[in-house]
C-alpha positions as CSV (number, residue, x, y, z in Angstrom):
1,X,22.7,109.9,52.5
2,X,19.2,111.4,51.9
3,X,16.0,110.0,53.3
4,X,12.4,111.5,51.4
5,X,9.2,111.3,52.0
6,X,9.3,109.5,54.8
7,X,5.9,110.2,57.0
8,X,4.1,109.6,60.1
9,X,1.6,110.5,63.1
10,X,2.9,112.5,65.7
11,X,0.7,113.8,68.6
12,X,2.4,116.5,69.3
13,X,4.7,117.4,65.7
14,X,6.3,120.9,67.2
15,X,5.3,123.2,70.2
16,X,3.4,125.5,67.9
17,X,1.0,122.1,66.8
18,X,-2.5,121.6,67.9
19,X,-3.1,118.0,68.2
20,X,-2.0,115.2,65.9
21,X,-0.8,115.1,62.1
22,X,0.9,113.0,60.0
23,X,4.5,115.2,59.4
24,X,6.6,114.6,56.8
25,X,10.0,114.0,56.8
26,X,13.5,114.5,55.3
27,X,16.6,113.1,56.9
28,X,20.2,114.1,55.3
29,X,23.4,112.9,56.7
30,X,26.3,115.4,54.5
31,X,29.4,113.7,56.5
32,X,29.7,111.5,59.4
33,X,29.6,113.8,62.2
34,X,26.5,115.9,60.9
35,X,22.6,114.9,60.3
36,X,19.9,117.3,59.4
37,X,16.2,116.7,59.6
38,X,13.6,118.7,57.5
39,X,9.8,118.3,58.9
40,X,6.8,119.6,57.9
41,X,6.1,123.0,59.2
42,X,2.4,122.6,61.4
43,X,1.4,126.4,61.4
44,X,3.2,126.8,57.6
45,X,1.8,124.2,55.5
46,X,4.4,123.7,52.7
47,X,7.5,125.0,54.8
48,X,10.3,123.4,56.7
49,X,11.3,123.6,59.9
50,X,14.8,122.1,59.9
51,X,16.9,121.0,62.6
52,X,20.7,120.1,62.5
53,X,22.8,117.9,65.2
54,X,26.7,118.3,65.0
55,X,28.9,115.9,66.6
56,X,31.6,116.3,68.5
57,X,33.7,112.6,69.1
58,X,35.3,113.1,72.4
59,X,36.5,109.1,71.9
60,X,35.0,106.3,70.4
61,X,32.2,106.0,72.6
62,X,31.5,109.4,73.5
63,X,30.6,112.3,72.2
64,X,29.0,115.9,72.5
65,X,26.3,117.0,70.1
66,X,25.8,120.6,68.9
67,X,21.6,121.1,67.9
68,X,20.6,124.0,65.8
69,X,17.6,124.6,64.7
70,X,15.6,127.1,62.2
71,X,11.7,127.3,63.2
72,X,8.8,129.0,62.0
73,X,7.2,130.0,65.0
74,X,6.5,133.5,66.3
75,X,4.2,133.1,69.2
76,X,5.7,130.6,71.4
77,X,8.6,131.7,74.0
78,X,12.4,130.7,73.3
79,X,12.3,128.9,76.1
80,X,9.2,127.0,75.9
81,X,10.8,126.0,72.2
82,X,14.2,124.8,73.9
83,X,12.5,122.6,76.7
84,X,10.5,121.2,74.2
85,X,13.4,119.8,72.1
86,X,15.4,119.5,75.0
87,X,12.7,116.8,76.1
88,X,13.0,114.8,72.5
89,X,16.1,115.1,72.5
90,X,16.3,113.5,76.2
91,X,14.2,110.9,74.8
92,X,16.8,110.3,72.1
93,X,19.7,110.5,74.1
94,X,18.3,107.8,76.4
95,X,18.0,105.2,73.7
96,X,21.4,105.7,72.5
97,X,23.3,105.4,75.5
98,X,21.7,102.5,76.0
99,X,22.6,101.3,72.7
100,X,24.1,97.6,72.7
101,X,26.7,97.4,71.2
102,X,28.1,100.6,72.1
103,X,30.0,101.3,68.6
104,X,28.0,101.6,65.6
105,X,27.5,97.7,64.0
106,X,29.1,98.2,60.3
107,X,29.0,94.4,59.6
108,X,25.7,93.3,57.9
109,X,25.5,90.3,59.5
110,X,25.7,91.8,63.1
111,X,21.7,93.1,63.1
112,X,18.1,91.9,61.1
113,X,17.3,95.0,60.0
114,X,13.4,96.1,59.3
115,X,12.1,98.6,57.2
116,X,12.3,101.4,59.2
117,X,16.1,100.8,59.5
118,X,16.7,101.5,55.9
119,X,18.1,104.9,56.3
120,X,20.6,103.8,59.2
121,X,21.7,100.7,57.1
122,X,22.2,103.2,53.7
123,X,24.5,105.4,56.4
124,X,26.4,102.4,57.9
125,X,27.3,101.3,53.8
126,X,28.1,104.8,53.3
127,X,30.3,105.0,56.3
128,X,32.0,101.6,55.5
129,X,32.3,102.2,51.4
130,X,34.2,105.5,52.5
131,X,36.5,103.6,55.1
132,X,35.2,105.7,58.1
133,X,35.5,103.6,61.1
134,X,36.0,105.5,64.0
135,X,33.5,104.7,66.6
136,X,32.5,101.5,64.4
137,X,32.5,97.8,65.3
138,X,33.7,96.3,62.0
139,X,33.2,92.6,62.4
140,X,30.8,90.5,64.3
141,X,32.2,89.4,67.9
């Protein structure tokens, strides 16, 4: 699953940034467990910084996830560039465990999706046209 030129404003795109841009994206999921986001580099115009989450199920319901990340930036401090993900990625974390329901809808008629849910419903047809369904609610309840 591959999501392109998908952009919008961010106030604050990477630690490195200076105020506000529009940053591009690039989303790729290669298999289930694994997503990788490509954004637009704010002190390397036409570079990407990319970032990859692996996930580890621990059951249906649970699970660890593994970041790692490539960045072009050589002035700020490692561990000003970890608390700053760490703090997305806190943001993240909140709305998905507070996800309802708790396994991934793969049933159509379970959600209205928008526009901006068009790469999660390509992903959920991908999962379901491949027969994954671990951690997946497969009909409506």
């Amino acid at each position: 699953v591959w999501a392109t030129q998908v952009r919008f404003y961010q106030p604050q795109a990477a630690k490195s940034a200076e105020g506000g841009i529009t940053t591009e994206y690039m989303y790729r999921v290669p298999a289930p467990t694994c997503s990788i986001l490509y954004k637009t580099c704010p002190p390397r115009p036409g570079e990407w910084d990319v970032i990859t989450l692996f996930v580890q199920p621990l059951a249906e319901d649970l699970c660890d996830v593994w970041p790692w990340m490539a960045l072009f930036d050589d002035e700020t401090p490692m561990t000003d560039l970890i608390h700053f993900q760490q703090t997305i990625f806190v943001q993240d974390r909140s709305i998905l465990e507070n996800q309802i329901p708790g396994l991934l809808p793969l049933d159509p008629g379970m959600e209205i999706p928008t526009r901006a849910d068009l790469t999660s419903v390509a992903y959920r047809r991908w999962l379901k046209r491949h027969g994954y369904t671990y951690g997946a609610q497969l009909v409506a309840q």
